[in-house]
N, C-alpha and C positions, 0 to 999 in steps of 0.2 A: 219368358226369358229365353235367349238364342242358348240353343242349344252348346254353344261354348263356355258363353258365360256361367253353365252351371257348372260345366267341368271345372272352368278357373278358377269359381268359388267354392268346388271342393278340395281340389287341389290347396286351394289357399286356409282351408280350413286346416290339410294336416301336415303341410310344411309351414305355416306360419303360425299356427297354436297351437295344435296337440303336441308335434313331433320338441319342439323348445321345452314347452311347458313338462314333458315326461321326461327329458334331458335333465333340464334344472330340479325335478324330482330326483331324479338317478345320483346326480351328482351330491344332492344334500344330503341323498341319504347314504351314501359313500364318505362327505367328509364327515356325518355322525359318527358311523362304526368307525374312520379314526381316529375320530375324537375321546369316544369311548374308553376303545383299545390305549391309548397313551398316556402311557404311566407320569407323564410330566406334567398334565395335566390339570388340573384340581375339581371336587366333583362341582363345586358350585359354578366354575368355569365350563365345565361340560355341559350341566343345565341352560346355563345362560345359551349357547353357543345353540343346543339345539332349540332351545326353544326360539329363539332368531331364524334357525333355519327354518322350522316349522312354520312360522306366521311370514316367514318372505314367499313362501310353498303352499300357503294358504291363502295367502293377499293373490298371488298369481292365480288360483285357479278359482278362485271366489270373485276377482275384478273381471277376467279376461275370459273366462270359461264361458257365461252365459251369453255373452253378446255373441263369441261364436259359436256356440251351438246358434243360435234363435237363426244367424247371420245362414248356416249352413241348412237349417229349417225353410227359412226362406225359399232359399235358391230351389231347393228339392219340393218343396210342399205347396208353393206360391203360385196356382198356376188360374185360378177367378179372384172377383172384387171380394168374395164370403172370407175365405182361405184368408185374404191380406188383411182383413179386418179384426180376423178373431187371433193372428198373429202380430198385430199391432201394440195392442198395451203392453206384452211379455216383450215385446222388442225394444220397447221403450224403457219397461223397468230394467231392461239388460244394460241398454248402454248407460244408464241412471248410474250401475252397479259399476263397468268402468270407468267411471269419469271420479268416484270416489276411489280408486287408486292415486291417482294425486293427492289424498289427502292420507293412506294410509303408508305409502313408502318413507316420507317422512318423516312421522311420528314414530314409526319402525329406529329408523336410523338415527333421530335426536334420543329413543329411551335408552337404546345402547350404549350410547357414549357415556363417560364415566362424570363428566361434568354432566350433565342432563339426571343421573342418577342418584349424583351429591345436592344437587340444586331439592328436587325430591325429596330427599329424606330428611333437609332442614326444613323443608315445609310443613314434612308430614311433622318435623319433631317441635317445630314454633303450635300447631296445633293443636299436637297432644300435650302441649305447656297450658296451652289457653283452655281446652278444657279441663285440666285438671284443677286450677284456679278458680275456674266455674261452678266446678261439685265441692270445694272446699269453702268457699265464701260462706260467711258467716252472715246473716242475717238479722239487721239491727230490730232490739227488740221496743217495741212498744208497750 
């Protein structure tokens, strides 16, 4: 690889994913503590809120994280056929790892909504109607 193209893609490694990715950390963990702090707040709304922040903070560095390390591995490690080979399948499994962020932003964002949450808990409560019905049946005797 030209000896620019490794720079670019280190460069690209820490102005396009660490440096955002530590931002969007910084900044969660900033609206936490004032979420915390605010006495307007209520605790179970506090929970919520961080635990959102937490898994939008974890989806980001659990989707995006490994493909660029593997990506920045490359650039720096890749230099015979052995090298590309044995960094193959983990490059693979990396981008496997981003492509299921389309699946988890999502579901992120449809569990938080308060209709997506009501929807839920009459599910959960038709179910726990239908097993209770289930342990109470009486059994016809012969």
């Amino acid at each position: 690889m030209p000896e620019e193209h490794v720079k670019l893609n280190t460069v690209r490694f820490f102005i396009g994913f660490l440096l955002p990715a530590l931002l969007t950390a910084f900044c969660c963990l900033r609206i936490h503590r004032a979420v915390k702090f605010n006495k307007a707040t209520e605790r179970r709304e506090q929970r919520c809120i961080s635990m959102l922040l937490g898994a939008v903070t974890l989806t980001l560095w659990l989707s995006f994280g490994p493909i660029h390390v593997m990506l920045l591995l490359r650039t720096l490690l890749e230099k015979d056929c052995q090298t590309a080979s044995q960094l193959f399948t983990p490059f693979k499994i990396s981008l496997a790892l981003s492509s299921l962020n389309c699946l988890a932003d999502p579901l992120l964002y449809c569990f938080v909504t308060k209709t997506a949450k009501s929807l839920l808990q009459r599910k959960r409560k038709i179910t726990d109607n239908l097993q209770a019905k289930d342990q109470y049946q009486i059994s016809p005797m012969i």
